[in-house]
C-alpha positions as CSV (number, residue, x, y, z in Angstrom):
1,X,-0.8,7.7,13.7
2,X,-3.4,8.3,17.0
3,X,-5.8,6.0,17.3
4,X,-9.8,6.8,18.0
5,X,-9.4,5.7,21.3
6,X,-7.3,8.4,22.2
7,X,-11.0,10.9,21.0
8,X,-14.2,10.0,23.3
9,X,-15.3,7.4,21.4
10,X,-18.8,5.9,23.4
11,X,-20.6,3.0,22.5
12,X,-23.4,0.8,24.6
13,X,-24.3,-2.2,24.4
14,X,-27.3,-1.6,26.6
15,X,-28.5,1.0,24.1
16,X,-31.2,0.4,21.5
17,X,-29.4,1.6,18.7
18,X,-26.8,-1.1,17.3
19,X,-23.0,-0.5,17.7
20,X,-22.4,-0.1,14.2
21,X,-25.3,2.5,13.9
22,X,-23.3,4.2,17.0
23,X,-20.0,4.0,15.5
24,X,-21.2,5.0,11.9
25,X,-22.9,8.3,14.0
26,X,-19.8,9.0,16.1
27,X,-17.1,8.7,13.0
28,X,-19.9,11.0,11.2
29,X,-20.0,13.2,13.8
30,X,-16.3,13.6,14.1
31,X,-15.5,14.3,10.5
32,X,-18.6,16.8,10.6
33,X,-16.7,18.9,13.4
34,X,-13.2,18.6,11.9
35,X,-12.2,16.4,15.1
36,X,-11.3,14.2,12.2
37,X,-9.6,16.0,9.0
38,X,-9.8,15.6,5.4
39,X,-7.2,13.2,4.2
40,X,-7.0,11.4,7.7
41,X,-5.7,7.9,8.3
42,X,-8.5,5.5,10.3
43,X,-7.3,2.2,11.8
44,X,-8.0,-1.2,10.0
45,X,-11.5,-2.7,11.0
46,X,-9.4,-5.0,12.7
47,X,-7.6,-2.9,14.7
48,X,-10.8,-0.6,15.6
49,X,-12.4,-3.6,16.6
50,X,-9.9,-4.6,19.2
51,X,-9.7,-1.1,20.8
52,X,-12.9,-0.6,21.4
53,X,-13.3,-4.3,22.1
54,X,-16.2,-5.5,19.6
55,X,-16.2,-7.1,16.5
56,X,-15.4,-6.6,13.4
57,X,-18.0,-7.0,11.3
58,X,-19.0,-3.9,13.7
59,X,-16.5,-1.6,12.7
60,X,-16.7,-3.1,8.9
61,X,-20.3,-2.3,8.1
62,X,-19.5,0.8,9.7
63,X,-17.1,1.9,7.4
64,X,-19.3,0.5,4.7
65,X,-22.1,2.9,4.8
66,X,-19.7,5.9,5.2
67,X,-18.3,4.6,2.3
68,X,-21.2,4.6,0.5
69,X,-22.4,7.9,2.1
70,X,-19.1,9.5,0.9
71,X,-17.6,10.0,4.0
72,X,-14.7,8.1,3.1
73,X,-12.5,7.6,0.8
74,X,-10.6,3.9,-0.1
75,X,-6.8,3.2,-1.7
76,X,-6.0,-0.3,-2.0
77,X,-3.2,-1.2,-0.1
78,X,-3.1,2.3,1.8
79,X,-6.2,2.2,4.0
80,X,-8.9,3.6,4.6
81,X,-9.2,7.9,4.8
82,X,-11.4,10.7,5.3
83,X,-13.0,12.2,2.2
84,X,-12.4,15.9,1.4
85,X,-16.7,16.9,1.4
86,X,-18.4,19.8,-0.3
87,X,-20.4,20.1,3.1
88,X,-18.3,22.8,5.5
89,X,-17.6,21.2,8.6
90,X,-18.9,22.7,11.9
91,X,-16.5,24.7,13.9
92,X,-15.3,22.6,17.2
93,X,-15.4,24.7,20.7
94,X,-12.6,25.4,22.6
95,X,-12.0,26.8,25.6
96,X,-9.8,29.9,24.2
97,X,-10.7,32.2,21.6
98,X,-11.2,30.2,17.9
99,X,-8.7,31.5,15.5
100,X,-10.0,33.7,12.4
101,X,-11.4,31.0,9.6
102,X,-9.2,31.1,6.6
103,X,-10.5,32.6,3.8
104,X,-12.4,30.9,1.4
105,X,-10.2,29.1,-1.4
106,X,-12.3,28.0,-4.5
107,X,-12.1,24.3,-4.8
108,X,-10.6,24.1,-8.4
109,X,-10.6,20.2,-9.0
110,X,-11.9,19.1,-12.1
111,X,-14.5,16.4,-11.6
112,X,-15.0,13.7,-15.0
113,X,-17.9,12.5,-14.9
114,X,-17.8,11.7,-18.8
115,X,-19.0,7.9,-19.8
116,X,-16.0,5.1,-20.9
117,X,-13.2,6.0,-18.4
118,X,-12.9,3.4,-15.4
119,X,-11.1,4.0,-11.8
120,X,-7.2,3.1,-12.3
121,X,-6.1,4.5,-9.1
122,X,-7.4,1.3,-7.4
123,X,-5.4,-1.9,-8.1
124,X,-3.3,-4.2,-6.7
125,X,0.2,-2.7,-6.7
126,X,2.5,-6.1,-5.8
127,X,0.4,-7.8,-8.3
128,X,1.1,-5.7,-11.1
129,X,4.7,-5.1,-10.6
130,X,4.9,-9.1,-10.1
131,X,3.2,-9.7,-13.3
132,X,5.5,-7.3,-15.3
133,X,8.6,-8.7,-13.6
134,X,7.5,-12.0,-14.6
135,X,7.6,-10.7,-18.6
136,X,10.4,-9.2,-18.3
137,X,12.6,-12.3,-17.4
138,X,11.2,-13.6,-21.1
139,X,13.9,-12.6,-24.0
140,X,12.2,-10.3,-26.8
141,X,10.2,-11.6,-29.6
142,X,10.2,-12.1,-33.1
143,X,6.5,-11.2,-34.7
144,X,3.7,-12.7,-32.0
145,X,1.3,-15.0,-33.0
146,X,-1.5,-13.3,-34.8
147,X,-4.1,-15.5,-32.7
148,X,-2.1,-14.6,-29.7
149,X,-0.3,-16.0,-27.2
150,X,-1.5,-19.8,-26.7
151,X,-1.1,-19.8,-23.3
152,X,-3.2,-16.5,-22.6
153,X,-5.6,-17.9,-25.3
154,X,-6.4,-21.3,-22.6
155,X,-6.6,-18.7,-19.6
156,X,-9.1,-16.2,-21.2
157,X,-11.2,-19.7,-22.6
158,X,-11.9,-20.1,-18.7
159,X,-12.3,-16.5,-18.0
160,X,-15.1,-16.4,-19.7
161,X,-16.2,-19.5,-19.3
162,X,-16.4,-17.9,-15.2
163,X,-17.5,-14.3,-15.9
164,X,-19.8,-14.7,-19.0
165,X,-20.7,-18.8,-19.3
166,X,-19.4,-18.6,-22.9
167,X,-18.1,-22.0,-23.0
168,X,-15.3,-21.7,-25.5
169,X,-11.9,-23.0,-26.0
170,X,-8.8,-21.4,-27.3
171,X,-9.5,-22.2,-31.0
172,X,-12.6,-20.0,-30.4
173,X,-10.4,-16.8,-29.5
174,X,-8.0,-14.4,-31.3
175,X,-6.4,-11.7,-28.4
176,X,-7.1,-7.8,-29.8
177,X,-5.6,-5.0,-28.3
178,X,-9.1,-3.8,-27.3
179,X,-12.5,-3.5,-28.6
180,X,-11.6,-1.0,-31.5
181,X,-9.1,-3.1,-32.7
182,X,-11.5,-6.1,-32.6
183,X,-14.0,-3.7,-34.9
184,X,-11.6,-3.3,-37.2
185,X,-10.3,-6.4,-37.8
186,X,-14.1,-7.5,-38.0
187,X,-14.6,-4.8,-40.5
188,X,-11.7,-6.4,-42.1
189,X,-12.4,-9.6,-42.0
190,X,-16.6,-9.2,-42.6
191,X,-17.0,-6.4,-44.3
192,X,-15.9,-4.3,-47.8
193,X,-16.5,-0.9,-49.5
194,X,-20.2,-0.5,-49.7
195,X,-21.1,-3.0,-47.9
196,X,-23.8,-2.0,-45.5
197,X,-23.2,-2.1,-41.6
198,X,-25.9,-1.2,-38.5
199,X,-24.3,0.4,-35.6
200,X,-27.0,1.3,-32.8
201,X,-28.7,4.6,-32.4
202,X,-27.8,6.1,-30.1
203,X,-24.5,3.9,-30.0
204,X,-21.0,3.8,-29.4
205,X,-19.1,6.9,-32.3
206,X,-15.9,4.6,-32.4
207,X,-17.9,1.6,-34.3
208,X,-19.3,3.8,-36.8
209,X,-16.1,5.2,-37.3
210,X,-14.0,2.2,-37.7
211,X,-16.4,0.9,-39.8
212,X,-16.6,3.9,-42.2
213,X,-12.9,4.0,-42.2
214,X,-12.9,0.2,-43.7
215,X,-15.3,1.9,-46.6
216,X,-18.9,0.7,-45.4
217,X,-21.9,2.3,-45.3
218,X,-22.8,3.0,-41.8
219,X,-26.8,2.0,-41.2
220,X,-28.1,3.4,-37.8
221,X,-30.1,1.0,-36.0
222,X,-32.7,3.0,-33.7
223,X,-32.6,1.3,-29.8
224,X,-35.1,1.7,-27.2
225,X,-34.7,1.0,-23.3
226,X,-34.4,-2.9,-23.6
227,X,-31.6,-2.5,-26.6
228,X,-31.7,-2.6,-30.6
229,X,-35.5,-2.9,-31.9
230,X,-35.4,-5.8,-33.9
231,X,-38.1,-5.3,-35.8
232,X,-36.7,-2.3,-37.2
233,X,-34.0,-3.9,-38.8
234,X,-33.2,-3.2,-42.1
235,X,-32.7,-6.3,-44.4
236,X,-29.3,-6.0,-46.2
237,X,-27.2,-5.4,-43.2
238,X,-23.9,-7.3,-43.2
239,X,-22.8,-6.7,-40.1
240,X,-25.1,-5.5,-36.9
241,X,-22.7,-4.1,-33.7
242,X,-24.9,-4.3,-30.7
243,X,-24.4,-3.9,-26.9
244,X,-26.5,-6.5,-25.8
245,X,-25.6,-6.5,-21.6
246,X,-25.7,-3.3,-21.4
247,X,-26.8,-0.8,-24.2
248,X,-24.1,2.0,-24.8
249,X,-25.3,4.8,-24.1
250,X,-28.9,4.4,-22.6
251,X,-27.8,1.0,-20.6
252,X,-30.7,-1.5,-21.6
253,X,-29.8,-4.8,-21.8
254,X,-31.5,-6.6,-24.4
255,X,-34.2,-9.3,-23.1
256,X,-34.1,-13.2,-23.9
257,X,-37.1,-13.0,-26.1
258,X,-35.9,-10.0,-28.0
259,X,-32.0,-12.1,-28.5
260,X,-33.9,-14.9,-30.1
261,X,-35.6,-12.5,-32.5
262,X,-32.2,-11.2,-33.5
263,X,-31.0,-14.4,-33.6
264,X,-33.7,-15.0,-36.2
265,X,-33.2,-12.2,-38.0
266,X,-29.3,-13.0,-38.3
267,X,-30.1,-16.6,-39.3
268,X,-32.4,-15.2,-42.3
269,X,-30.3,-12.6,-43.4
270,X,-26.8,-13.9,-43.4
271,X,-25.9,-11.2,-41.0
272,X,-23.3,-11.3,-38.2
273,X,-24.0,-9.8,-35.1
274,X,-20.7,-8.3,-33.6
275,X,-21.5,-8.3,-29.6
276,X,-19.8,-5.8,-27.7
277,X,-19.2,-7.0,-24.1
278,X,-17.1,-3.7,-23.0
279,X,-18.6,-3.6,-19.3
280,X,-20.7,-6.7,-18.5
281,X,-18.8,-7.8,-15.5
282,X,-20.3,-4.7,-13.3
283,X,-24.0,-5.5,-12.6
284,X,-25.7,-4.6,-9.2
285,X,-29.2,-6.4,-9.5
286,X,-28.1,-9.7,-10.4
287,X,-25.2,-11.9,-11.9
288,X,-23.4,-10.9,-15.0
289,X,-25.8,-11.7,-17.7
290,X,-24.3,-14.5,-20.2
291,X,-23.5,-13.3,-23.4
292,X,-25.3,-13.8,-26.5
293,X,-22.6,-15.2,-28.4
294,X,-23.0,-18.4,-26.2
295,X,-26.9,-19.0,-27.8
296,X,-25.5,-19.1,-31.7
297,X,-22.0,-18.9,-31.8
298,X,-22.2,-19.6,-35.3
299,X,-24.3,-16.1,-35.7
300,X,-22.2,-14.0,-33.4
301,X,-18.6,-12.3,-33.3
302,X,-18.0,-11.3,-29.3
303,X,-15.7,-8.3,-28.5
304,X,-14.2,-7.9,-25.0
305,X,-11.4,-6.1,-23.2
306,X,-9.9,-5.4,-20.1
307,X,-10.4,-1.4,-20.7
308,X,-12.8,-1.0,-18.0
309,X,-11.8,-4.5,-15.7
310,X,-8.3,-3.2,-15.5
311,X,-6.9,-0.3,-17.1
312,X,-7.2,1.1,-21.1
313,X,-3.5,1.6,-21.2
314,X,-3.2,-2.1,-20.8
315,X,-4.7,-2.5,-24.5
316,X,-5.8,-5.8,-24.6
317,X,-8.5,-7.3,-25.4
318,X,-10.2,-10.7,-27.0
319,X,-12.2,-11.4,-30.3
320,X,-14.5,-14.7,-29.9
321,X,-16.3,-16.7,-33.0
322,X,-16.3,-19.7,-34.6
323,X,-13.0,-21.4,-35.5
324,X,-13.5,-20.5,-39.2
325,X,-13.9,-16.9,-38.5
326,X,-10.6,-16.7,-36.4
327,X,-8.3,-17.8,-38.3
328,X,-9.7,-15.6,-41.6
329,X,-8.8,-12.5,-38.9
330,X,-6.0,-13.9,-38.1
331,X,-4.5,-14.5,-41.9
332,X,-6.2,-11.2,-42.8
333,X,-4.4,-9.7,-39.5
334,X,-0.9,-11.3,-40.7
335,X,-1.4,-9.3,-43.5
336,X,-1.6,-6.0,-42.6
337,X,1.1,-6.4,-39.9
338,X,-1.7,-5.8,-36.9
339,X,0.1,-8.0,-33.9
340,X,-0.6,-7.4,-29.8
341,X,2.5,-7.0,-27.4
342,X,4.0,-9.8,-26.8
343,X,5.3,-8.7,-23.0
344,X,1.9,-7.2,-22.4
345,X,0.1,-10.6,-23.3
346,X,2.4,-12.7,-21.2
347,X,1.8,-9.7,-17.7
348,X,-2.1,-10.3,-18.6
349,X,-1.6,-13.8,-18.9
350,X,0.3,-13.8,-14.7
351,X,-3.1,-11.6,-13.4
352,X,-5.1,-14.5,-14.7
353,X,-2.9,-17.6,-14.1
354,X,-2.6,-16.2,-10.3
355,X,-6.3,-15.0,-9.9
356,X,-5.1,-11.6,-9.5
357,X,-7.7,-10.2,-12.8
358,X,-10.7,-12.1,-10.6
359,X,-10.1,-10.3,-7.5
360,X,-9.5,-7.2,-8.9
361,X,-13.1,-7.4,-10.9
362,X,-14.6,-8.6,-7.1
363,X,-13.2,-5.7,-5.7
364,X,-14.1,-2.8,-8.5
365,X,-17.6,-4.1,-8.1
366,X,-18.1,-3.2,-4.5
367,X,-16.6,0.4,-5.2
368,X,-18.6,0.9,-8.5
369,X,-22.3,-0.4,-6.6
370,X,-21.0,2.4,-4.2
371,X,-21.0,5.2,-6.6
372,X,-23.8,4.4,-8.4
373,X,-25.7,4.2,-5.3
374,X,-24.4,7.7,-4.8
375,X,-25.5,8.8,-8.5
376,X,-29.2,6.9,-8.0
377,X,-29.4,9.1,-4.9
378,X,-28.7,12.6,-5.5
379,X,-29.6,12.3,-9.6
380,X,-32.6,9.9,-8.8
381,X,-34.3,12.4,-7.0
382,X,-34.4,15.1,-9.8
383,X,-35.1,12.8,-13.2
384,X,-35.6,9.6,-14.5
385,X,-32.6,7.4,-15.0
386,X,-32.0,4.9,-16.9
387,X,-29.1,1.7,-16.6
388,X,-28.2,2.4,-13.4
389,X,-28.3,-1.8,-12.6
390,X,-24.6,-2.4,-14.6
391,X,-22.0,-0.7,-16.3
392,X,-20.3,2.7,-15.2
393,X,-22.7,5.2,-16.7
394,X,-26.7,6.2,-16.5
395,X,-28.2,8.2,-18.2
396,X,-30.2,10.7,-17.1
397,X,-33.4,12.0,-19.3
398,X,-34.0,16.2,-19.3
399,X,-36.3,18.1,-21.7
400,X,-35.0,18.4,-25.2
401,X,-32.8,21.1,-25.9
402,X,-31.6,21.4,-22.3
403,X,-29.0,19.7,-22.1
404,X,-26.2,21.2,-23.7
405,X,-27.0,24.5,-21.2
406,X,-26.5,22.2,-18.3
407,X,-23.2,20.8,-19.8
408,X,-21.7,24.3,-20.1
409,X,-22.9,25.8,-16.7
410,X,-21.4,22.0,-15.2
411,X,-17.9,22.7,-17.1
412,X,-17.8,26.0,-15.3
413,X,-18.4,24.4,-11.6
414,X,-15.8,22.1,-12.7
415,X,-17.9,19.3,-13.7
416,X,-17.9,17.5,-17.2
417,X,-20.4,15.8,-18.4
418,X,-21.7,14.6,-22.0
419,X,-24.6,14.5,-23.7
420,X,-26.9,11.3,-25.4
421,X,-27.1,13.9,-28.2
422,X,-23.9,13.3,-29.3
423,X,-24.2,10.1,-29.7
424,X,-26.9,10.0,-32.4
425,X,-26.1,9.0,-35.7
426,X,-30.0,9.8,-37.2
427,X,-32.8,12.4,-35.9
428,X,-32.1,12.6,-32.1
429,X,-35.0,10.9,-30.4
430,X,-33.6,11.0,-26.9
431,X,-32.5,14.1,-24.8
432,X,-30.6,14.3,-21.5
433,X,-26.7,13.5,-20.3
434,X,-24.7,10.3,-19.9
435,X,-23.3,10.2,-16.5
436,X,-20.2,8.4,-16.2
437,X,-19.2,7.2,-12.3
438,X,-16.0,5.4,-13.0
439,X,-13.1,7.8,-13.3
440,X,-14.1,10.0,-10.6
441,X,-14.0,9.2,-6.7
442,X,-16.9,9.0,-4.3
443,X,-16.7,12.0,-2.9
444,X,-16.4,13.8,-6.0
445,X,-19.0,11.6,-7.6
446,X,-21.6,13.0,-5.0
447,X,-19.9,16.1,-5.0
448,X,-20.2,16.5,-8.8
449,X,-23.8,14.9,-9.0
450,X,-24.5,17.6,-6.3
451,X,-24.3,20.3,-9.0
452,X,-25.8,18.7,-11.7
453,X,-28.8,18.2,-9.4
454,X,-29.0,21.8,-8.7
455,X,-28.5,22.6,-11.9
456,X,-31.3,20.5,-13.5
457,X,-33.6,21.9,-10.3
458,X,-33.5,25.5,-12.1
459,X,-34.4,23.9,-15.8
């Protein structure tokens, strides 16, 4: 691989501008007139930093704003790369004749920027494979343990202990296979035919229909931008599923004075409130928010999963409540022969025991703030937004009625998008499209947010 130093790079130290402002211009530059291609290799900070003889916090806050301008593109464990741009690249002047420019090839990448799919090209690759060697040396199973395996039971108690300050032990949690398998067996376990059941609205489609499925009557809760309105509740409700961290799909999160209301409300009604925390380790503004299940956890059922942290294919997730309510899932669970993998709990178990899980969240944050930074810009400056400060979606409010248009003119630049329509349950109330910023690179996040914005321009 050539280095930079064998292209003009130029940096003073005498100037006014700061090195990594000059560096960030020149490596700009460079991919701007082709001098550096699509798809190209750079060094490592540290190596950068000793050829051109700075430091490296130069050369890494260079790359950091490139990064987040989508001039480059990150695989862990590969290095760092030139992004492939939407811009055309200027042509660079040599001293014979230029050759004729290709011919214009249509770029035919589909870009997803659809809500509830998270980056999986990103992880730790000598982790994972360590991790599934390490359950493969175990013999196979008879049935698992309907709570789950005790072991990961102790290592998820201080996970989110760490990541939510739910302080809990391992008698406090049952191990799903994800968050629909956790609504199910709380449908199971807390509800029966008739019985009535709010889901939010707009809200997440697979709670109401998991609980239909289980034979209740599906009650739609309306929501503003802070979360579920309380005060609209309807008395009689057995079960309430909320997204309290952030609101799925308009991204709230639902303020302390408005959890003690709900709080209330459970206490008087005998409901339980079924928390959802399906993204709450990705906030940008501040620390993770704790989760309501830590203020009653005799009121509250909490769902999580490592769908988004780590992968969906993983399928495993946790259900948290009191010790009563975990083991009538669990004999209720026996019964219907639900279980969770047994090798798959012991390789999730390894990513915790070794810290692995942690660093991967610490890393997926960084590149998630990046594209949302991306999505605030370009989408930002053509409507209002709204829960852009967690999660891995926005959405972003258009006239009624427009955006299904948009949606189909997006699909044929390659671009899919969804709608908050579609997630009604009720009278739609809110108009516009759910942005999703996790399944798609940087440079096709800006690339595809690119279109929408000139799309919504022509409303």
């Amino acid at each position: 691989m050539r280095t930079l130093v064998d292209l003009p790079v130029s940096l003073s130290r005498d100037a006014a501008v700061p090195l990594t402002t000059q560096l960030a211009a020149w490596l700009r530059d460079a991919m701007m007139s082709g001098a550096l291609a699509p798809g190209e290799r750079l060094p490592s900070s540290r190596g950068l930093a000793a050829q051109l003889e700075v430091s490296r916090t130069v050369v890494t806050e260079a790359y950091q704003q490139l990064y987040a301008e989508g001039w480059l593109d990150g695989r862990h464990g590969s290095g760092t790369f030139v992004a492939s741009l939407e811009t055309p690249r200027r042509a660079v002047p040599e001293p014979q004749a230029p050759p004729p420019p290709p011919a214009a090839v249509p770029d035919e990448r589909t870009i997803n920027l659809t809500p509830g799919h998270p980056w999986v090209r990103d992880y730790d690759r000598a982790a994972w494979k360590r991790a599934w060697r390490r359950a493969a040396e175990l013999p196979p199973g008879d049935y698992p343990d309907p709570y789950g395996l005790p072991h990961l039971r102790e290592l998820l108690a201080g996970h989110l202990r760490r990541t939510r300050a739910v302080a809990v032990g391992p008698e406090n949690i049952l191990v799903t296979r994800g968050t629909g398998n956790g609504l199910d067996l709380c449908a199971l376990a807390l509800l029966g035919p008739g019985a009535k059941a709010g889901v939010e609205d707009p809200g997440y489609r697979t709670a109401r229909a998991v609980f239909a499925a289980r034979g209740a009557e599906v009650v739609p809760c309306p929501v503003d931008e802070d979360g579920v309105i309380v005060d609209g509740l309807p008395d009689g409700l057995r079960v309430l599923y909320t997204t309290p961290a952030h609101q799925y799909p308009l991204g709230g999160r639902l303020p302390i004075p408005r959890r003690e209301r709900l709080l209330s409300w459970a206490a008087r009604t005998g409901a339980v409130i079924v928390e959802d925390d399906y993204d709450a380790e990705f906030r940008y503004d501040v620390a993770p928010l704790p989760a309501l299940y830590g203020l009653d956890p005799s009121r509250v059922v909490l769902l999580g999963t490592l769908s988004k942290s780590l992968a969906p294919d993983v399928g495993v997730g946790w259900l948290v409540a009191a010790p009563e309510t975990v083991d009538r899932v669990a004999r209720l669970r026996r019964s219907v022969a639900d279980r969770t993998s047994g090798p798959v709990q012991h390789a999730v178990a390894t990513l915790l025991e070794r810290g692995d899980l942690d660093r991967h969240l610490r890393r997926m944050r960084l590149e998630y703030a990046r594209r949302r930074a991306v999505v605030v810009e370009v989408l930002g400056a053509v409507c209002r937004l709204r829960g852009d400060t967690a999660g891995l979606h926005v959405l972003a409010e258009l006239p009624p009625g427009s955006a299904p248009g948009i949606v189909a003119r997006a699909a044929e630049r390659g671009v899919l998008l969804d709608t908050v329509e579609r997630h009604h349950h009720g009278a739609e109330r809110l108009h516009g499209l759910v942005i999703g910023y996790g399944s798609a690179s940087l440079a096709d996040v800006r690339r595809g947010c690119r279109i929408v914005a000139g799309l919504i321009r022509r409303l």
